[in-house]
C-alpha positions as a LaTeX table, in Angstrom:
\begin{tabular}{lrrr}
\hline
Residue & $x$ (\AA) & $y$ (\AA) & $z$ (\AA) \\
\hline
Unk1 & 14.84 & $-23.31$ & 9.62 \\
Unk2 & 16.41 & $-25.75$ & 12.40 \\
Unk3 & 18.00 & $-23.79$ & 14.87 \\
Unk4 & 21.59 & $-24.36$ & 16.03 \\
Unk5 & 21.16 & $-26.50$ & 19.20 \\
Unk6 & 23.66 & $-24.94$ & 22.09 \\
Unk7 & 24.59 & $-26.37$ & 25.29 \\
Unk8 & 26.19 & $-23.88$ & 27.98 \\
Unk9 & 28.55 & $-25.29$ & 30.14 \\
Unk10 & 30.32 & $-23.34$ & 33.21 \\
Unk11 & 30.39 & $-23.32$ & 36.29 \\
Unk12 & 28.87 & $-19.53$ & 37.45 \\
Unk13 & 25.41 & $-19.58$ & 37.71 \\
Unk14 & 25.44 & $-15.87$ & 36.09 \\
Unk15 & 27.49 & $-16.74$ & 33.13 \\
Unk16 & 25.12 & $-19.93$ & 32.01 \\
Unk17 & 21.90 & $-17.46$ & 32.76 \\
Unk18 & 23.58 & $-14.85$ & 30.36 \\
Unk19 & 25.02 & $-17.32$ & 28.08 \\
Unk20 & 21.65 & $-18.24$ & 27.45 \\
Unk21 & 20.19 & $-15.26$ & 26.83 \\
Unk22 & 22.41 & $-14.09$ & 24.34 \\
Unk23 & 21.88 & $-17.36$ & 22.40 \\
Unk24 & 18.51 & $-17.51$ & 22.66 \\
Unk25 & 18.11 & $-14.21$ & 21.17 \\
Unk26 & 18.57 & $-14.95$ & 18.27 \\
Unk27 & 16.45 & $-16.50$ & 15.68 \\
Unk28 & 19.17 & $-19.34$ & 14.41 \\
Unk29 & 19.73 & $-20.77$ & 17.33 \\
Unk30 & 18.65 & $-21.90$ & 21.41 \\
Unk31 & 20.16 & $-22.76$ & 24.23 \\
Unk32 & 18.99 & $-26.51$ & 25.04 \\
Unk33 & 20.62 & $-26.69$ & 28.16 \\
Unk34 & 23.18 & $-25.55$ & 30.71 \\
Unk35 & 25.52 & $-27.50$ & 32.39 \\
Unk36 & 27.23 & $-26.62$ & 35.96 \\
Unk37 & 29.98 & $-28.88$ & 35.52 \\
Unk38 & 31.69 & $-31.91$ & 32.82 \\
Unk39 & 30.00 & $-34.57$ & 34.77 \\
Unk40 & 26.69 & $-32.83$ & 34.13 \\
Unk41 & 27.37 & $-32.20$ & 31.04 \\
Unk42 & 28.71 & $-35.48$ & 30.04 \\
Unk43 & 24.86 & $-36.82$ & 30.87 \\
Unk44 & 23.35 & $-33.60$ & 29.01 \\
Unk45 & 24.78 & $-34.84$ & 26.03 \\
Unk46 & 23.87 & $-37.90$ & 25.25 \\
Unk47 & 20.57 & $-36.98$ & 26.08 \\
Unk48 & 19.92 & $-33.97$ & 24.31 \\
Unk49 & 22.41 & $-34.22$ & 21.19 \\
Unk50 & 24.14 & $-30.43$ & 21.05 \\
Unk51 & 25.31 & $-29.06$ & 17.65 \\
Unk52 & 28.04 & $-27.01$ & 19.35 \\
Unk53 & 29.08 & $-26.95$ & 23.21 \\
Unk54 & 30.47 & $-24.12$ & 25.00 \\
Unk55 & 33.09 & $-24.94$ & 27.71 \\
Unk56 & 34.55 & $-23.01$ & 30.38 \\
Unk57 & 38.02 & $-23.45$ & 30.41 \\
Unk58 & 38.25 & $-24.00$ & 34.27 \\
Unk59 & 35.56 & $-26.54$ & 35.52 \\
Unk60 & 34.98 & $-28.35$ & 39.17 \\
Unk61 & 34.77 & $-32.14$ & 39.75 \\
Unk62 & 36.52 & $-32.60$ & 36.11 \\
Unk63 & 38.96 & $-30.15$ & 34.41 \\
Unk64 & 37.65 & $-28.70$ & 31.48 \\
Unk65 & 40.69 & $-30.00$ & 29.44 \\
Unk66 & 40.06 & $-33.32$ & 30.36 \\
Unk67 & 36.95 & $-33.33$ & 29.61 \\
Unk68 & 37.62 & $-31.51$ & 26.06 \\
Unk69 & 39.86 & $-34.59$ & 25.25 \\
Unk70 & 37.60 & $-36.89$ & 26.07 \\
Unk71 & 34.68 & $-35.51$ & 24.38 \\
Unk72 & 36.93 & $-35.04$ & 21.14 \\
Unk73 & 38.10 & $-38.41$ & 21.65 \\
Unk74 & 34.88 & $-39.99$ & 22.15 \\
Unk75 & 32.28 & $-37.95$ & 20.46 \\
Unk76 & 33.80 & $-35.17$ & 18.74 \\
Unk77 & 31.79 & $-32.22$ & 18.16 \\
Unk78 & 32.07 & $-28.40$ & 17.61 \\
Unk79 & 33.82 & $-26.90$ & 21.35 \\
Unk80 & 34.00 & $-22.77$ & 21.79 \\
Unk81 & 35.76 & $-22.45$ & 25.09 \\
Unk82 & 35.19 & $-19.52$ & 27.07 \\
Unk83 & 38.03 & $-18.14$ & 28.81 \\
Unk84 & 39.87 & $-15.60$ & 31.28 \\
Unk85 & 41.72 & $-13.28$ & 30.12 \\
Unk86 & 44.59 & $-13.90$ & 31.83 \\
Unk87 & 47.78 & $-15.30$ & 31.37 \\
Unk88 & 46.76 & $-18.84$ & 32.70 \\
Unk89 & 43.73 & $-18.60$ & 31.20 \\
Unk90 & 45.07 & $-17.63$ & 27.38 \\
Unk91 & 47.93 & $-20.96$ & 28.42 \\
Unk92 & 44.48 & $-23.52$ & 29.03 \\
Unk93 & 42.67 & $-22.27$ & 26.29 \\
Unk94 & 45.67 & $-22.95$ & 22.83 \\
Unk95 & 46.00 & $-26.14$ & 25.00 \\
Unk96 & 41.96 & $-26.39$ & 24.35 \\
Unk97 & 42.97 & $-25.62$ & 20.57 \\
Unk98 & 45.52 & $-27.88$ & 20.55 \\
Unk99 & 42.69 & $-30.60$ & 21.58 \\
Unk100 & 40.30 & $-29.77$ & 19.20 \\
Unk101 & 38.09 & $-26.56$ & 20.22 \\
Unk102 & 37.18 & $-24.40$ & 17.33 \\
Unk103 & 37.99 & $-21.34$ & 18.86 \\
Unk104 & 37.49 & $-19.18$ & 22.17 \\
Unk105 & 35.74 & $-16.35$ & 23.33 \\
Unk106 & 36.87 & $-14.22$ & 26.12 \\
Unk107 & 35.30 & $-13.57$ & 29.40 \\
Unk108 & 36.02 & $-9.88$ & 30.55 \\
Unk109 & 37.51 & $-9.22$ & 33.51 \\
Unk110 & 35.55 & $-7.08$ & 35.13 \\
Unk111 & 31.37 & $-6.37$ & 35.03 \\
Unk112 & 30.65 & $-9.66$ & 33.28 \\
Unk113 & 27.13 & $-9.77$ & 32.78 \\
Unk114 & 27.31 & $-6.05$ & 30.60 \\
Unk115 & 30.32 & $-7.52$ & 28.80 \\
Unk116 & 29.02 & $-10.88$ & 27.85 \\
Unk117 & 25.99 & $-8.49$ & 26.51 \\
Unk118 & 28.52 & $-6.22$ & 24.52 \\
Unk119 & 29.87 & $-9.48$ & 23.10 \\
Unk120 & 26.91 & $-10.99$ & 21.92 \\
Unk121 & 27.76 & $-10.66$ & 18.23 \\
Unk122 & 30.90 & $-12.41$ & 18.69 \\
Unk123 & 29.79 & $-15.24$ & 20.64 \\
Unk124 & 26.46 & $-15.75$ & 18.34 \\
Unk125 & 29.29 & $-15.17$ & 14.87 \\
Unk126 & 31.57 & $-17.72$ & 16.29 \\
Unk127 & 28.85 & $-20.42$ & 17.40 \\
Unk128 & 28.06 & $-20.18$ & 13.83 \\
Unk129 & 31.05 & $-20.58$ & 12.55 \\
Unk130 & 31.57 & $-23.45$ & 14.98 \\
Unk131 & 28.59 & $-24.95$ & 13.72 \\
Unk132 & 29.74 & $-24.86$ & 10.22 \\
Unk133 & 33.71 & $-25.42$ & 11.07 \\
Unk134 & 35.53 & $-29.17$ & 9.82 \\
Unk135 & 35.83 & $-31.58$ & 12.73 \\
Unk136 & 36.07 & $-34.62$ & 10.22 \\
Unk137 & 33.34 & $-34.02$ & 7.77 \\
Unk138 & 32.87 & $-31.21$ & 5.29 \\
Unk139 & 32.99 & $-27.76$ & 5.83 \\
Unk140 & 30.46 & $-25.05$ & 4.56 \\
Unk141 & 31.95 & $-21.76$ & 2.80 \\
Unk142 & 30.36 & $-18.50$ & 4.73 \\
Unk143 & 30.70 & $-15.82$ & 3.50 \\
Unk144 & 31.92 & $-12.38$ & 5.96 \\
Unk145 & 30.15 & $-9.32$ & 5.65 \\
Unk146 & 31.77 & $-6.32$ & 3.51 \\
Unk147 & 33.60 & $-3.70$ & 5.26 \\
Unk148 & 36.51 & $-1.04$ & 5.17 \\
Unk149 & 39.36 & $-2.05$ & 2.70 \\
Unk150 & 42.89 & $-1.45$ & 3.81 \\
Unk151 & 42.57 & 1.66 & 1.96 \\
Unk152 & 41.60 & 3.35 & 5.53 \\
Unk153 & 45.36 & 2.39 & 7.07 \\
Unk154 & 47.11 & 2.02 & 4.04 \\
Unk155 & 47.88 & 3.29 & 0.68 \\
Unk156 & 48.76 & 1.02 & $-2.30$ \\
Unk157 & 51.96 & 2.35 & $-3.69$ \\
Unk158 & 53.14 & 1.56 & $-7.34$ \\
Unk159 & 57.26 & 2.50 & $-6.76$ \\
Unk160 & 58.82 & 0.06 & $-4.46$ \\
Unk161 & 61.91 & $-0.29$ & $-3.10$ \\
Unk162 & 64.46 & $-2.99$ & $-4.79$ \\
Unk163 & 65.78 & $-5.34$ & $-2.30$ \\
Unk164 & 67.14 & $-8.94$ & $-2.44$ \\
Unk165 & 66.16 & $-9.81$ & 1.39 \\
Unk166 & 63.02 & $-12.23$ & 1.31 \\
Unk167 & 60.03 & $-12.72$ & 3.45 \\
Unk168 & 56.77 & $-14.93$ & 4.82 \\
Unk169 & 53.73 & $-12.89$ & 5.62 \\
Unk170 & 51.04 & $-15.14$ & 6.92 \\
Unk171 & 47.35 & $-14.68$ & 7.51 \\
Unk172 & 45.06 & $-16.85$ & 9.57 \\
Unk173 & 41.78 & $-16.64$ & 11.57 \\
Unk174 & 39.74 & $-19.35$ & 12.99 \\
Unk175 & 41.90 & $-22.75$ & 13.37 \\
Unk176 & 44.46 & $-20.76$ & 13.07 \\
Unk177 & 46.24 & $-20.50$ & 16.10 \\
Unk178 & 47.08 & $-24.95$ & 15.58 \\
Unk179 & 47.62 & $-24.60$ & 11.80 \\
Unk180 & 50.59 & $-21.65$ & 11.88 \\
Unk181 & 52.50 & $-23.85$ & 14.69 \\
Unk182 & 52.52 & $-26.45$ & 12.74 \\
Unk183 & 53.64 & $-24.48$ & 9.67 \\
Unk184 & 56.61 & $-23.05$ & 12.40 \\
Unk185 & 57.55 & $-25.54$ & 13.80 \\
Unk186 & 58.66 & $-27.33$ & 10.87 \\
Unk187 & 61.20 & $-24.46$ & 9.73 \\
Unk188 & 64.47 & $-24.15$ & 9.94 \\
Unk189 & 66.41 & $-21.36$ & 12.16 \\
Unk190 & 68.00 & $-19.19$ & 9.06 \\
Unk191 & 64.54 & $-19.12$ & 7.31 \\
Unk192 & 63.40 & $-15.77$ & 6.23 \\
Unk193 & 61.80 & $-13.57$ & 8.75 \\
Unk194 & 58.06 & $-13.63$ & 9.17 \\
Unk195 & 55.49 & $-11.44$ & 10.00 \\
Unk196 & 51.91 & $-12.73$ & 11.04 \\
Unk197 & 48.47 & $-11.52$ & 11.54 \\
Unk198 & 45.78 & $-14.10$ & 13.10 \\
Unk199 & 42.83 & $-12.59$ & 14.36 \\
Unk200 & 43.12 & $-13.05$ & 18.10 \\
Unk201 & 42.15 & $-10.38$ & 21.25 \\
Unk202 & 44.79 & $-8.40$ & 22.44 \\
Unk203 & 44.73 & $-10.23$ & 25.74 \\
Unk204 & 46.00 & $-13.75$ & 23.81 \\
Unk205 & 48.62 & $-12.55$ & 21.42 \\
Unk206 & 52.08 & $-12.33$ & 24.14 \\
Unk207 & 50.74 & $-15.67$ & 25.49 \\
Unk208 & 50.34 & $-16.99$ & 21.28 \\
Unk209 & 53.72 & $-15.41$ & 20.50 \\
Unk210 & 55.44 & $-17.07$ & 23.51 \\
Unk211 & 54.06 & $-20.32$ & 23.02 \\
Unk212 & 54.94 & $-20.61$ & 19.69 \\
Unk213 & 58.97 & $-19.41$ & 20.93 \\
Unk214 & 59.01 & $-22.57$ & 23.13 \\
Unk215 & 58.30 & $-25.19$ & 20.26 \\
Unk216 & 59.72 & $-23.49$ & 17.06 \\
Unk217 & 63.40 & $-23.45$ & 16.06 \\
Unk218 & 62.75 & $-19.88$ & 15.04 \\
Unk219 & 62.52 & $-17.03$ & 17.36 \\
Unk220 & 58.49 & $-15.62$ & 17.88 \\
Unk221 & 57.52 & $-12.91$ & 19.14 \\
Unk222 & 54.80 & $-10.27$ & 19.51 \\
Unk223 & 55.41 & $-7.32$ & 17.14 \\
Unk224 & 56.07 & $-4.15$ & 19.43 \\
Unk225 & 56.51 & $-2.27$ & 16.53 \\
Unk226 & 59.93 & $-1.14$ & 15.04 \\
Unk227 & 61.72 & $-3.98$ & 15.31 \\
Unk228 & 64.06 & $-5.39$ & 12.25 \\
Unk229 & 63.12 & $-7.97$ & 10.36 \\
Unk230 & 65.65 & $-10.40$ & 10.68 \\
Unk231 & 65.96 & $-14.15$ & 9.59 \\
Unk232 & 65.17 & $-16.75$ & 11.64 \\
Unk233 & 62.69 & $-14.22$ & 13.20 \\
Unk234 & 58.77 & $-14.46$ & 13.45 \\
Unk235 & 56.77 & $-11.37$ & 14.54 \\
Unk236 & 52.56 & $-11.83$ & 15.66 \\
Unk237 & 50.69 & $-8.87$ & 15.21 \\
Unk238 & 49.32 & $-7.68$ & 18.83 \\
Unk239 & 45.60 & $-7.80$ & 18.97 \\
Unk240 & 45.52 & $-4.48$ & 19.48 \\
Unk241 & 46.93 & $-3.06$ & 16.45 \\
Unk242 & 47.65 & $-3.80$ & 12.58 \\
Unk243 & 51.16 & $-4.76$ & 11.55 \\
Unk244 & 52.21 & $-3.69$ & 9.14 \\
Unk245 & 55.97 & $-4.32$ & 6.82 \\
Unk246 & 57.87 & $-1.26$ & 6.31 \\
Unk247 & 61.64 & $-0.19$ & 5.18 \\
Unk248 & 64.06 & 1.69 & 7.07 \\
Unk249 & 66.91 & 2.37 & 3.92 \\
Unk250 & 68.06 & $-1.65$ & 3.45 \\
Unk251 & 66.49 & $-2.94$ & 6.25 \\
Unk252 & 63.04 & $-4.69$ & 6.36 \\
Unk253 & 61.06 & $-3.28$ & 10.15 \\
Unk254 & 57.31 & $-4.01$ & 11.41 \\
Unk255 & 55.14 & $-0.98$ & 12.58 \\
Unk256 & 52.20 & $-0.88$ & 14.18 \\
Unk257 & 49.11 & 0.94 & 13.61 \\
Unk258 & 45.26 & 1.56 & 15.44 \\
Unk259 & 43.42 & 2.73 & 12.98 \\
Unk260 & 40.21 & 1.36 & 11.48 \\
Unk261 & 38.74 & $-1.86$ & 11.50 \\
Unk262 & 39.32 & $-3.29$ & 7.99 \\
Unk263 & 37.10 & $-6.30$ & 7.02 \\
Unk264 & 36.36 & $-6.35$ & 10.60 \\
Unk265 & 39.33 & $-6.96$ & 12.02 \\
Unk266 & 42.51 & $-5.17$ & 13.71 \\
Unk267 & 44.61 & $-6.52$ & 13.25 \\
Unk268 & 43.97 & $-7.19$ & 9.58 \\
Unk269 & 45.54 & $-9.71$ & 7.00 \\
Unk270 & 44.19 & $-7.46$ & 4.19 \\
Unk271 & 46.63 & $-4.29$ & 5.92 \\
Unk272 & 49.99 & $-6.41$ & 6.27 \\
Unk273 & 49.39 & $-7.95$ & 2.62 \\
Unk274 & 49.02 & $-4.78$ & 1.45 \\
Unk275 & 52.19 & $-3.81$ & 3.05 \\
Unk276 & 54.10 & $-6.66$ & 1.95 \\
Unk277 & 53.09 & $-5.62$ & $-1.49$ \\
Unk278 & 54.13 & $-1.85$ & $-1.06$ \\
Unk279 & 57.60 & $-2.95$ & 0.59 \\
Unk280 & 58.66 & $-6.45$ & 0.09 \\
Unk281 & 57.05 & $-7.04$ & $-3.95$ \\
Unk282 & 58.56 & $-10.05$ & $-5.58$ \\
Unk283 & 60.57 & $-11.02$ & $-2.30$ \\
Unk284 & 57.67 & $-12.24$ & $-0.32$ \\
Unk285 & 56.02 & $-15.16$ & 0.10 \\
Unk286 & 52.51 & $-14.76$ & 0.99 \\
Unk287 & 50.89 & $-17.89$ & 3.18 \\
Unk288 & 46.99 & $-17.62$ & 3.38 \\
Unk289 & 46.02 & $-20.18$ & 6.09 \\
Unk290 & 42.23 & $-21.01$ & 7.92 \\
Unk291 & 39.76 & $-18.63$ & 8.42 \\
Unk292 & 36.23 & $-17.52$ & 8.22 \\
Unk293 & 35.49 & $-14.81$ & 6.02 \\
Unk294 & 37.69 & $-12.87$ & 3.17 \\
Unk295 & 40.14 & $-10.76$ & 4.72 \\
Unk296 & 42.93 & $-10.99$ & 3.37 \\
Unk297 & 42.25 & $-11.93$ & $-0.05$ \\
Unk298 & 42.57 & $-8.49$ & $-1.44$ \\
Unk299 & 45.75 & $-7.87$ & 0.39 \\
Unk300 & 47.10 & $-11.33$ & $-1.70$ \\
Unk301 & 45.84 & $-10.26$ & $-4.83$ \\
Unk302 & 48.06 & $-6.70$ & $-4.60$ \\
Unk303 & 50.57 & $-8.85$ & $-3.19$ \\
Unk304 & 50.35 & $-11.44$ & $-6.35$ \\
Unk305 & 50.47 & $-8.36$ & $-8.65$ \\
Unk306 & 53.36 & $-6.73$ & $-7.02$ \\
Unk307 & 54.84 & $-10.17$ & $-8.03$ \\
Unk308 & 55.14 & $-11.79$ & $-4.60$ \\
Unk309 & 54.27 & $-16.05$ & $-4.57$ \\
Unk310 & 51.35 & $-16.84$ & $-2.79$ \\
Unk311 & 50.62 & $-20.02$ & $-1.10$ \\
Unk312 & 47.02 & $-20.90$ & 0.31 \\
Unk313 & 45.81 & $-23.88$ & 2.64 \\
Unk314 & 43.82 & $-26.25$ & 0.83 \\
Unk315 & 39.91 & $-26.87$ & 1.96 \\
Unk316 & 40.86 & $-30.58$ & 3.51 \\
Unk317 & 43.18 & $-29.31$ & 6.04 \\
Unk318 & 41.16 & $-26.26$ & 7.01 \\
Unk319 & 39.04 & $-25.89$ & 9.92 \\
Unk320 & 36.70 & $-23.31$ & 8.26 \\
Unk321 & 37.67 & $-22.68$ & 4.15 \\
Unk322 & 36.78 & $-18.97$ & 4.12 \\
Unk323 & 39.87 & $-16.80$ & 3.67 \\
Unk324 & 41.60 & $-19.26$ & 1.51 \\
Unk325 & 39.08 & $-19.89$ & $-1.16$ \\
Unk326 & 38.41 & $-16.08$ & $-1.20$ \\
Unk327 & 41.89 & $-15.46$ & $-1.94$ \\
Unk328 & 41.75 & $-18.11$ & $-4.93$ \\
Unk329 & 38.85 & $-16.74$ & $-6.29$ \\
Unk330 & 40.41 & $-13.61$ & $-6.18$ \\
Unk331 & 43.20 & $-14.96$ & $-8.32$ \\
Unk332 & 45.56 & $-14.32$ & $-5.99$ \\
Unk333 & 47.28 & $-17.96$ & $-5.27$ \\
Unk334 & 50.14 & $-19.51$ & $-7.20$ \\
Unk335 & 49.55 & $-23.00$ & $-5.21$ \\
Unk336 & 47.29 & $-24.62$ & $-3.15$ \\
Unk337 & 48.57 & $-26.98$ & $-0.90$ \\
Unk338 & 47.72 & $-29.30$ & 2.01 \\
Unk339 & 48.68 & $-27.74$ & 5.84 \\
Unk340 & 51.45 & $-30.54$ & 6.51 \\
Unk341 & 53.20 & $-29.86$ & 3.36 \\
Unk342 & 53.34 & $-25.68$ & 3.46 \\
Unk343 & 56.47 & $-25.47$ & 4.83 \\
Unk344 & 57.76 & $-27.73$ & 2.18 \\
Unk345 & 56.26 & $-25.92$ & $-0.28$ \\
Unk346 & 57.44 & $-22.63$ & 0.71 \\
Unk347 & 61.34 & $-23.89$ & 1.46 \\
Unk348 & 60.77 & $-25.05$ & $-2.24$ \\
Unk349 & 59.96 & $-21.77$ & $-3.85$ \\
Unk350 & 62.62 & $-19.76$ & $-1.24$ \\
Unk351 & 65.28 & $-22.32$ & $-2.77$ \\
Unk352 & 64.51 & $-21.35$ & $-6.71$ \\
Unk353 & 64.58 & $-17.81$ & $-5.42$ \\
Unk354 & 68.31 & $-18.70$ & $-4.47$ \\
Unk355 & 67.77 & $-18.08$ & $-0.49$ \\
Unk356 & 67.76 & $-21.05$ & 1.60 \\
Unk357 & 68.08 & $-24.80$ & 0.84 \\
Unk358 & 65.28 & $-26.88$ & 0.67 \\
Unk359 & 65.07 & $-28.63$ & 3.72 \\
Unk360 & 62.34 & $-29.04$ & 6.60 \\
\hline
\end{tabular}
C-alpha cells in the first residue's frame, strides 16, 4: 500500500513534533517533512512531492494565506489548515476555504500537545479525505462508518401538520462551507426561510453564520434555538447542538438539541431532515450539498417520502461526492444538479409550488 505522503507546516516547534506523530502512527500514511515557515516549505515541496500539506493559518516571513494562494495558483494540491479557535482565527481560515483548502482542523486553546493527541482521529479522517477530495481531477467515493440513526434525537412521525408556508433545509460537510455561500448568495431577500446543518466545530459556526450575513441578500444567522422561521431568513445549526424544524400552532421555529452523535456528527443532517419531514412534508425543499460520508441521506429519503423535493449537488461540482451520491442511492433525490445552477433550480420548483418567482 503507498502511504499518504504529509508535509507539516507551522511555525511551533511542538505542534510539527506532534503533528508528526499523530500521522506517522498510522499505517496509511507518514509525515515526510515539517516545515517552520512558507519559505521553507515552498523548497520542501518541490523536493519531496507531498500528497496533502497541512498549513498553519498564521505563518512568519510569509502569511499563510498568501502562501495558500500561491500554492493553489501555482501547484494546487490538497491544503488542511490548522487553526485557532478564535474569532480571527475561524475569519483566516473560510478565507483559506475560500482559496482552495479542503477543510480545517482546530488547534485547542489550551494544553495543545494532549489535545492534538485527543484529535488524532480527526486530523488522520480528514487528511484522508483530503487526499481523496476534487481539486481538478476526479474524486474517490468513501464510504463513512455506520453509526446512530436519528432515531436517538428524533422520532419519525406519520401525522403532520398541514401548512402552506415553504422551506430550504440544507446539508453539507466537507467543501461545504464555499459551496452553501454560493448557493446564498445567489437568492433573493423574500425567499423561503432556511435552516442549515454543515458539520463544523462549535467554535466556527457564529463566525460561518456572520460571514455568510455580510455577502447574502438574506439574513444568516446561527440558530439559538426558538427562533421563527421567517422568509428571507437563514438559520446555521451551532456546532454544538442539532437543529432541528419544529411548529409552534402556524408558525415554522428551529430548536436545538445535545443529544447523541448520529452518523457521527452533532449537529446532524440526518436529525434536521428528519425534522423537516415530521414538520414541513411536501413544503420543503431539501438541498443535499458536499460531503464525506452518508449522513444525511436517510433524513432525505423520509423527507422524499413525506413528499418534500429534494435537490442534490452533482459529483463535478463537489469537493468530496459522499453525502450526495448516498442520498441518490438511497432514492431520495428528485434532481441532480450542478452547484452554480442550485439556486436556479430550487427558485424553479418554489415557483410551480406557487411561492416566489423564478428569479436569481
Amino acid at each position: 500500500m503507498t502511504k499518504i505522503k504529509v508535509l507539516v507546516i507551522d511555525d511551533s516547534a511542538l505542534i510539527r513534533k506532534l503533528l508528526s506523530e499523530i500521522i506517522n502512527s498510522q499505517s496509511d500514511m507518514e509525515a515526510i517533512g515539517a516545515a517552520s515557515d512558507p519559505l521553507v516549505a515552498r523548497e520542501m515541496i518541490r523536493e519531496m512531492n507531498p500528497d496533502v500539506v497541512t498549513l498553519d493559518v498564521e505563518m512568519p516571513k510569509m502569511d499563510g494565506l498568501d502562501f495558500l494562494e500561491r500554492l493553489m495558483r501555482l501547484r494546487p494540491m490538497p491544503v488542511v489548515m490548522v487553526s485557532t479557535m478564535t474569532e480571527k482565527g475561524s475569519d483566516i481560515t473560510f478565507r483559506a476555504l475560500e482559496l482552495g483548502a479542503v477543510d480545517f482542523i482546530a488547534k485547542p486553546k489550551v494544553d495543545i500537545a494532549s489535545g492534538l493527541k485527543q484529535y488524532g482521529d480527526e486530523i488522520t479522517h480528514k487528511i484522508r479525505i483530503a487526499k481523496s477530495a476534487r481539486l481538478k481531477k476526479h474524486v474517490p467515493t468513501v464510504t463513512a462508518d455506520k453509526s446512530a440513526s436519528a432515531d436517538v434525537v428524533l422520532a419519525s412521525v406519520s401525522n403532520r401538520i398541514a401548512s402552506t408556508e415553504k422551506l430550504i433545509i440544507v446539508g453539507a460537510s466537507t467543501g461545504g462551507t464555499e459551496a452553501i455561500k454560493d448557493f446564498l448568495v445567489q437568492l433573493p431577500p423574500d425567499c423561503p426561510g432556511i435552516l442549515i446543518t454543515q458539520h463544523m466545530p462549535e467554535a466556527f459556526t457564529k463566525s460561518f453564520a456572520k460571514r455568510l450575513d455580510g455577502v447574502c441578500r438574506i439574513s444568516v444567522h446561527e440558530a439559538q434555538g426558538g427562533e421563527r422561521v421567517l422568509p428571507g431568513h437563514a438559520f446555521v445549526a451551532p456546532g454544538h447542538s442539532h437543529l432541528l424544524l419544529k411548529r409552534s400552532g402556524a408558525n415554522y421555529m428551529t430548536e436545538l438539541n445535545q443529544g447523541e452523535l448520529v452518523s457521527r456528527h452533532r449537529p446532524s443532517v440526518d436529525v434536521l431532515f428528519r425534522s423537516a419531514a415530521n414538520y414541513a412534508g411536501k413544503n420543503a425543499i431539501g438541498v443535499i450539498l458536499t460531503g464525506m460520508g452518508k449522513d444525511g441521506a436517510e433524513g432525505m429519503r423520509e423527507m422524499h417520502n413525506a413528499g418534500a423535493y429534494n435537490l442534490a449537488q452533482d459529483e463535478a461540482s463537489c469537493v468530496v461526492f459522499g453525502m450526495p451520491k448516498e442520498a441518490i442511492a438511497a432514492g431520495a433525490v428528485d434532481e441532480v444538479v450542478p452547484l452554480k445552477d442550485m439556486a436556479k433550480s430550487v427558485l424553479y420548483k418554489l415557483s410551480t409550488m406557487g411561492k416566489i418567482s423564478n428569479r436569481v
